[in-house]
Biopython code that builds the backbone (N, CA, C, O; Angstrom):
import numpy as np
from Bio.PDB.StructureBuilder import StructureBuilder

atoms = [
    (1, "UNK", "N", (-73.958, -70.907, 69.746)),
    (1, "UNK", "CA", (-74.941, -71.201, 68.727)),
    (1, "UNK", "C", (-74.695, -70.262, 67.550)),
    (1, "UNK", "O", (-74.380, -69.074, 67.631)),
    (2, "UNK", "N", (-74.863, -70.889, 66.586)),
    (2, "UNK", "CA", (-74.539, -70.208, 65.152)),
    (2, "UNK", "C", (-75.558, -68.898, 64.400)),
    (2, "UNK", "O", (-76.728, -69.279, 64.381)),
    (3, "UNK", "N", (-75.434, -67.858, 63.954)),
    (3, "UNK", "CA", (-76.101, -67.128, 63.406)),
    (3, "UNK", "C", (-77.841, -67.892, 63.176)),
    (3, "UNK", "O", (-78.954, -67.610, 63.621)),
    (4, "UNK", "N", (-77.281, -68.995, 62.210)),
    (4, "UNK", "CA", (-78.632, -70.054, 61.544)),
    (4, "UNK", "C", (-78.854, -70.653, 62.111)),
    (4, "UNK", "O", (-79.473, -71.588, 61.602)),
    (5, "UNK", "N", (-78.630, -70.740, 63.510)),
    (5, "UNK", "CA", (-78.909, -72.358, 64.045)),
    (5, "UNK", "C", (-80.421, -71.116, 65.185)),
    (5, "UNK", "O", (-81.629, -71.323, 65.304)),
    (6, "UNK", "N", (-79.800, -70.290, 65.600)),
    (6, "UNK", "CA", (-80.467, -69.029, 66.196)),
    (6, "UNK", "C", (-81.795, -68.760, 65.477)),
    (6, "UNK", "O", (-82.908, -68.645, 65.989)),
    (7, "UNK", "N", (-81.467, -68.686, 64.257)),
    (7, "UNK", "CA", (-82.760, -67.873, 62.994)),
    (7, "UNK", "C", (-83.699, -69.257, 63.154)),
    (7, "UNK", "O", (-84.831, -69.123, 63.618)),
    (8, "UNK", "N", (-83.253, -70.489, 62.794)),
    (8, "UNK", "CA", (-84.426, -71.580, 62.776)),
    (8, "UNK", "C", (-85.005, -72.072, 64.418)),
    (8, "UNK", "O", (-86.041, -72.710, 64.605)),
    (9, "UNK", "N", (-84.109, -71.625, 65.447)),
    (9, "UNK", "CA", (-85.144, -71.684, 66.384)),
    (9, "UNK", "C", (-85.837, -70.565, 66.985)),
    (9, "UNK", "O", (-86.509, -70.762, 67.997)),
    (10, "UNK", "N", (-85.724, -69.130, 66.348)),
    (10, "UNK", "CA", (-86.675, -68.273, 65.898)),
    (10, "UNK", "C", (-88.178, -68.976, 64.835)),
    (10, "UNK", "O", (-89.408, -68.993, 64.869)),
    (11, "UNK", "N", (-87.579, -69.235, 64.384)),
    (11, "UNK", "CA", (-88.801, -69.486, 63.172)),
    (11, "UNK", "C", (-89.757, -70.709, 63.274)),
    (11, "UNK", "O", (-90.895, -70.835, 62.820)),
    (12, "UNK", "N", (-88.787, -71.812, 64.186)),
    (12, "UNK", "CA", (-89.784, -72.630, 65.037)),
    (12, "UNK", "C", (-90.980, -71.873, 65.809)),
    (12, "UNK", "O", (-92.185, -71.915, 65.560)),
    (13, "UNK", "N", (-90.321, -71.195, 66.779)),
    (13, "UNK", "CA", (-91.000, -70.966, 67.668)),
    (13, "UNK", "C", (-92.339, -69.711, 67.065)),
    (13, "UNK", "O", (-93.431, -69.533, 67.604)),
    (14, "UNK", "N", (-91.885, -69.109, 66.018)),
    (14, "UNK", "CA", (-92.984, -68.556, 65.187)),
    (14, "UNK", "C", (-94.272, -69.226, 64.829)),
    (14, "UNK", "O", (-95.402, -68.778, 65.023)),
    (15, "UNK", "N", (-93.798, -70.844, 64.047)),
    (15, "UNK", "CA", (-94.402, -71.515, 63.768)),
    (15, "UNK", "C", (-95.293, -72.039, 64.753)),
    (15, "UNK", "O", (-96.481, -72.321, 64.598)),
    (16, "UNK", "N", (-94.637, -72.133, 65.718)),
    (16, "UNK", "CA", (-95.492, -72.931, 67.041)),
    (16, "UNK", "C", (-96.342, -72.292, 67.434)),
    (16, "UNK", "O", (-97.435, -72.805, 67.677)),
    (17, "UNK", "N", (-96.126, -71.086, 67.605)),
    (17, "UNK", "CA", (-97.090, -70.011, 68.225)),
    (17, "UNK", "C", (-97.958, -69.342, 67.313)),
    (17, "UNK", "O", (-98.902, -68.775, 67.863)),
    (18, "UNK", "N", (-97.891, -69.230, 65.820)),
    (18, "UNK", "CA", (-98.664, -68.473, 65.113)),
    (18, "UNK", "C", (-99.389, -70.317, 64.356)),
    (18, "UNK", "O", (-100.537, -70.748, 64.466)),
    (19, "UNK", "N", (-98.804, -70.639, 64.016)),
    (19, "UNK", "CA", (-99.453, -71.827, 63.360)),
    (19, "UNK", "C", (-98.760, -71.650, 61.656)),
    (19, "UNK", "O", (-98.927, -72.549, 60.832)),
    (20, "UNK", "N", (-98.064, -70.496, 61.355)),
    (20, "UNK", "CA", (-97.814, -70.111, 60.588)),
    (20, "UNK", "C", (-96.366, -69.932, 59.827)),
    (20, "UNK", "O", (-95.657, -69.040, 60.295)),
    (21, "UNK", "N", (-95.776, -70.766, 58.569)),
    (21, "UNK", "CA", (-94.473, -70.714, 58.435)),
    (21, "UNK", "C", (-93.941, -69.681, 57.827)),
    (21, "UNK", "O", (-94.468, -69.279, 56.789)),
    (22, "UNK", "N", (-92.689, -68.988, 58.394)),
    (22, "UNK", "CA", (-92.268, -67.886, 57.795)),
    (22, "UNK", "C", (-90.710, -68.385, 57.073)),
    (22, "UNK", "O", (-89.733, -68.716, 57.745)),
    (23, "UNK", "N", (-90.745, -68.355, 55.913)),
    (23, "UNK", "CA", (-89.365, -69.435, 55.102)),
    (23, "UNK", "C", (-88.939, -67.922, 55.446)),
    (23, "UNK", "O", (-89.261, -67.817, 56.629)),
    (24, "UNK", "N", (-88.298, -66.500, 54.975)),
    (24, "UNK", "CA", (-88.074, -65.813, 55.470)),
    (24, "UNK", "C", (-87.999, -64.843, 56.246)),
    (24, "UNK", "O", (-87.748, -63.663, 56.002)),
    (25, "UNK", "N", (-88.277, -65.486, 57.431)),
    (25, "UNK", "CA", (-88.418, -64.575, 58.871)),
    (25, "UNK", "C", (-87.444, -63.812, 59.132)),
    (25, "UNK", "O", (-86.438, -64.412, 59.510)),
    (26, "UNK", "N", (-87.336, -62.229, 59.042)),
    (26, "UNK", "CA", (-86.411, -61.898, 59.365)),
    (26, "UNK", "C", (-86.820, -61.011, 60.626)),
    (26, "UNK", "O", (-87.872, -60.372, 60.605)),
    (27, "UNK", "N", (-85.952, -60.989, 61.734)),
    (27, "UNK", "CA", (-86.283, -60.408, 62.780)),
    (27, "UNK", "C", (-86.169, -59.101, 63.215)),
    (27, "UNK", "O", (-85.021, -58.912, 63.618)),
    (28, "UNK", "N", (-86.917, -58.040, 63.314)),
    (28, "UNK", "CA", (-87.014, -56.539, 63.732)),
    (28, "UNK", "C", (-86.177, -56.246, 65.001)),
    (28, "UNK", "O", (-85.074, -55.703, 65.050)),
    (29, "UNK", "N", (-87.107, -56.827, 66.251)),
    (29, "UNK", "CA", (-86.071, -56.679, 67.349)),
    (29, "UNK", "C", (-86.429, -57.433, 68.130)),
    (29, "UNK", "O", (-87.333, -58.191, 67.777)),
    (30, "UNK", "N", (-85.910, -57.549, 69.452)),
    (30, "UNK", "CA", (-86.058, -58.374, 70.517)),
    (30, "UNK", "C", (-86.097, -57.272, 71.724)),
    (30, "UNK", "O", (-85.139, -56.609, 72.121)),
    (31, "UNK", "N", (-87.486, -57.238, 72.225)),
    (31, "UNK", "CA", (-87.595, -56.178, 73.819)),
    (31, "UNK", "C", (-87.906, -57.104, 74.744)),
    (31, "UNK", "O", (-88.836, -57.909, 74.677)),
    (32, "UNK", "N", (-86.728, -56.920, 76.035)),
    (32, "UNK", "CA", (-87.327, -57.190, 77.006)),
    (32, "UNK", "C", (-87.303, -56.444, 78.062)),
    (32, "UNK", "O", (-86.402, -55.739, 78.518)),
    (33, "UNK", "N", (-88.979, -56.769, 78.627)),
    (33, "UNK", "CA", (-88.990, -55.962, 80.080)),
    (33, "UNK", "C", (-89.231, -56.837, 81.185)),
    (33, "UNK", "O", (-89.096, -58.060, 81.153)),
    (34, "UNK", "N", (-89.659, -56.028, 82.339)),
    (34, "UNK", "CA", (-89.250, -56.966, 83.311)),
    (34, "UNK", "C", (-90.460, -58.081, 83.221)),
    (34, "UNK", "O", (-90.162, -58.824, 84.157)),
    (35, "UNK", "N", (-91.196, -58.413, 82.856)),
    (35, "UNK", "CA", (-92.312, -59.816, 82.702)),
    (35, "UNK", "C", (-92.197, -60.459, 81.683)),
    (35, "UNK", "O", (-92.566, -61.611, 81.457)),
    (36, "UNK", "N", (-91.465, -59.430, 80.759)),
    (36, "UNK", "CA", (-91.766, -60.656, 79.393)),
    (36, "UNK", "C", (-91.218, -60.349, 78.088)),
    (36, "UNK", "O", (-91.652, -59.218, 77.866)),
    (37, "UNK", "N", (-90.535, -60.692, 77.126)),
    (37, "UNK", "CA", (-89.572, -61.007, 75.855)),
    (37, "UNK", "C", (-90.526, -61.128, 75.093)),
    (37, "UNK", "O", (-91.247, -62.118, 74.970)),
    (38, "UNK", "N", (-90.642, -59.129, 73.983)),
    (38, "UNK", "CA", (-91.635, -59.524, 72.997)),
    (38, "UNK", "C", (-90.452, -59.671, 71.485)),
    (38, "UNK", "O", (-89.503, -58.983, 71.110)),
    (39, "UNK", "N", (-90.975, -60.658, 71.060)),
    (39, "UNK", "CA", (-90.175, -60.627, 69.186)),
    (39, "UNK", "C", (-90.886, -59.847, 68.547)),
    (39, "UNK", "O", (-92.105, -59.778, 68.700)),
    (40, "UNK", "N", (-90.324, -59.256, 67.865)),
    (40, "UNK", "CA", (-91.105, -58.118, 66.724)),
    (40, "UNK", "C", (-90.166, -58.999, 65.213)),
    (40, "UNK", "O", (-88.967, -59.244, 65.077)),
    (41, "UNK", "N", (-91.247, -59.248, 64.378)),
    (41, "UNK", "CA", (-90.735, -60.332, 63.094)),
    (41, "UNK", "C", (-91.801, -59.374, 61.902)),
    (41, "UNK", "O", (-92.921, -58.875, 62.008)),
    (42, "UNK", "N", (-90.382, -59.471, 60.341)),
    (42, "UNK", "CA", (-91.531, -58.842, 59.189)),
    (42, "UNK", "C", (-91.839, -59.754, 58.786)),
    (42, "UNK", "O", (-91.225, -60.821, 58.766)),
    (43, "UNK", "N", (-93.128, -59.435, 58.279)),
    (43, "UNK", "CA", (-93.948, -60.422, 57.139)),
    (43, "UNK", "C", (-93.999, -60.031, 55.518)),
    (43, "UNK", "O", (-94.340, -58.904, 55.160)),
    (44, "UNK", "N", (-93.646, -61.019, 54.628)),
    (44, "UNK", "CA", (-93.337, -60.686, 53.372)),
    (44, "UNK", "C", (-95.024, -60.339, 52.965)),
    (44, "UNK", "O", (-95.896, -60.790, 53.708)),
    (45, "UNK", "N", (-95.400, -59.524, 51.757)),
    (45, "UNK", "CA", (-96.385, -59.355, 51.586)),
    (45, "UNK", "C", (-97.103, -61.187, 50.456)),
    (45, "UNK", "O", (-98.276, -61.551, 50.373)),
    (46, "UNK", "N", (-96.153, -61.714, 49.973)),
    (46, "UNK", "CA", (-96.412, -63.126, 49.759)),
    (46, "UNK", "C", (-96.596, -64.373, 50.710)),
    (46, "UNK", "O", (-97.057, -65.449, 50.330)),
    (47, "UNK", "N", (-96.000, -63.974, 52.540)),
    (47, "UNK", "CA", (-96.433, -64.622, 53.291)),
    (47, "UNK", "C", (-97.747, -64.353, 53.664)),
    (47, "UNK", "O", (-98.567, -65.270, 53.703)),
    (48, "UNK", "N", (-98.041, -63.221, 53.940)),
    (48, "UNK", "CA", (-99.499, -62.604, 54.260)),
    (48, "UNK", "C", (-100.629, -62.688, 53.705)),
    (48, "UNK", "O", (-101.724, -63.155, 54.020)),
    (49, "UNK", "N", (-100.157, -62.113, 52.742)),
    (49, "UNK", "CA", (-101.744, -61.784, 51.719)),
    (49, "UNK", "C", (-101.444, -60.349, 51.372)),
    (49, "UNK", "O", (-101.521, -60.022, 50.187)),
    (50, "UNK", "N", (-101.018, -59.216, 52.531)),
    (50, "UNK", "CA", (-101.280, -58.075, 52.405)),
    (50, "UNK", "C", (-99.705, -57.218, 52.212)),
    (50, "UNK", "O", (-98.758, -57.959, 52.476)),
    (51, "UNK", "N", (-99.439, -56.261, 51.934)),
    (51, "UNK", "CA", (-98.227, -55.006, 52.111)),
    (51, "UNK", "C", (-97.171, -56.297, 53.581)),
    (51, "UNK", "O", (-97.561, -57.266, 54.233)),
    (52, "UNK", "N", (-95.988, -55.664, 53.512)),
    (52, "UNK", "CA", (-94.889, -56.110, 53.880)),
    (52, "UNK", "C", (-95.791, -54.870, 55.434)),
    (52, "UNK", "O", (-96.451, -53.833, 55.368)),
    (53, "UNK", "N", (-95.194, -55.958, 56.912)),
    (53, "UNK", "CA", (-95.974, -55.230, 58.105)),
    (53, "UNK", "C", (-95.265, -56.207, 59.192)),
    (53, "UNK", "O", (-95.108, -57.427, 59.143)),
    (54, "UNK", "N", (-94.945, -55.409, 60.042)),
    (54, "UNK", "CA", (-94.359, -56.301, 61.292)),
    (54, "UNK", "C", (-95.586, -56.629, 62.207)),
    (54, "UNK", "O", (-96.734, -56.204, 62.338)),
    (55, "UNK", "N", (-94.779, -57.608, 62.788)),
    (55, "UNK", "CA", (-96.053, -59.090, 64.062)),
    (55, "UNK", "C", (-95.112, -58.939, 64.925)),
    (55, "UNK", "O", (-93.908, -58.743, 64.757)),
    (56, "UNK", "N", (-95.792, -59.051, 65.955)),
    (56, "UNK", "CA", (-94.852, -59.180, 67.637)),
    (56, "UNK", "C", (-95.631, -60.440, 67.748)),
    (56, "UNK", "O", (-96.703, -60.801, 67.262)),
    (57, "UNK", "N", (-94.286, -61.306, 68.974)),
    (57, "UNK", "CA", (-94.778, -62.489, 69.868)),
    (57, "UNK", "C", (-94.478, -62.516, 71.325)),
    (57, "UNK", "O", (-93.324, -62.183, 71.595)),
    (58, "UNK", "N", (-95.080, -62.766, 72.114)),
    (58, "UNK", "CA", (-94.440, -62.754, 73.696)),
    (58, "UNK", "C", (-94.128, -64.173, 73.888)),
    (58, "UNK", "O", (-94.964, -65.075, 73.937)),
    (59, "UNK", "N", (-92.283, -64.355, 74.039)),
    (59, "UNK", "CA", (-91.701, -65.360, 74.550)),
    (59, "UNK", "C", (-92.329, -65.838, 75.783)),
    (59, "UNK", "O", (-92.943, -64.980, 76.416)),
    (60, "UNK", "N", (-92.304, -67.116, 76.294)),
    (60, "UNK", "CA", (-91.852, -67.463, 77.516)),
    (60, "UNK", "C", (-90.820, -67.527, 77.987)),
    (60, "UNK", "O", (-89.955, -67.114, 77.214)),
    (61, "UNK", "N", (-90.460, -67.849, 78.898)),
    (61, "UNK", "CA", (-89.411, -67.797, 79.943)),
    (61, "UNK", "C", (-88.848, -69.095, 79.148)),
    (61, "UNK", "O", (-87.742, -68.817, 78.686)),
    (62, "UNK", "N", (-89.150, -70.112, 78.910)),
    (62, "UNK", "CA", (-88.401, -71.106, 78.263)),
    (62, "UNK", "C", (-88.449, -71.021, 76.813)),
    (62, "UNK", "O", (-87.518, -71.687, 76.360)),
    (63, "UNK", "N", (-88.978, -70.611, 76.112)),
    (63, "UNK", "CA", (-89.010, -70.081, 74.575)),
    (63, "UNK", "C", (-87.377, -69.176, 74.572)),
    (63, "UNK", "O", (-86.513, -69.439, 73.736)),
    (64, "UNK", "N", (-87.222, -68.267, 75.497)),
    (64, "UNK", "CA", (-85.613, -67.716, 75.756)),
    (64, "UNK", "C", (-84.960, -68.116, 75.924)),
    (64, "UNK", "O", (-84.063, -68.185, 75.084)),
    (65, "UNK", "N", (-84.871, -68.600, 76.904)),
    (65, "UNK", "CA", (-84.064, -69.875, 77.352)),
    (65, "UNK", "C", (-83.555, -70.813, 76.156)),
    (65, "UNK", "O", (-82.351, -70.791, 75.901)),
    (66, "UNK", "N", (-84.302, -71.534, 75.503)),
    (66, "UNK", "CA", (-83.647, -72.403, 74.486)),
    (66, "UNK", "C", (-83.424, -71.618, 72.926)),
    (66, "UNK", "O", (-83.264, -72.170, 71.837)),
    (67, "UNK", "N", (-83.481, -70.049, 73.258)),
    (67, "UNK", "CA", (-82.970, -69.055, 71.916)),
    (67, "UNK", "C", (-80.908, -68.958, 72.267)),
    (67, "UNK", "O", (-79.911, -68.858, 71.552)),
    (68, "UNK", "N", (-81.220, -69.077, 73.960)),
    (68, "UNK", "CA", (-79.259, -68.660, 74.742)),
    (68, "UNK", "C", (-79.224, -69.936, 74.657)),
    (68, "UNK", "O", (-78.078, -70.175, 74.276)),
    (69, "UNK", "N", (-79.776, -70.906, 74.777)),
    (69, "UNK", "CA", (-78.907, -72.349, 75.119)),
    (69, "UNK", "C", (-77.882, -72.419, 73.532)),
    (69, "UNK", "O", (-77.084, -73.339, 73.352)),
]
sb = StructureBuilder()
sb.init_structure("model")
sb.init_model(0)
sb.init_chain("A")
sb.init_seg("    ")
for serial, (resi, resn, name, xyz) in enumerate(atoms, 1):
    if name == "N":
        sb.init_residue(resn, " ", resi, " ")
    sb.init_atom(name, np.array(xyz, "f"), 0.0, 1.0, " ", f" {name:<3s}", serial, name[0])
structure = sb.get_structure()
């Protein structure tokens, strides 16, 4: 899977879970422990409302899954 093909099913799955579109999502990091895959993503201060500030999300087990497929 391609750099971009990776970033937009990041940014899906942002969307899905926050309700919220991020046109530039760029991603902080990816932790996983043993229960669960959190995304840490910045927010532009024009996506927000407020100052530029990172958001975490907790993957599922298949939310990962189709980030490696």
């Amino acid at each position: 899977m391609s750099e971009e093909q990776q970033r937009q099913r990041l940014r899906e799955l942002v969307r899905k879970n926050t309700g919220m579109d991020w046109p530039e999502l760029q991603v902080g990091d990816i932790q996983k422990s043993m229960s669960s895959v959190m995304l840490f993503y910045w927010c532009t201060k024009e996506e927000v409302g407020k100052r530029s500030h990172q958001k975490q999300l907790e993957l599922t087990d298949e939310e990962v899954e189709s980030l490696l497929a």
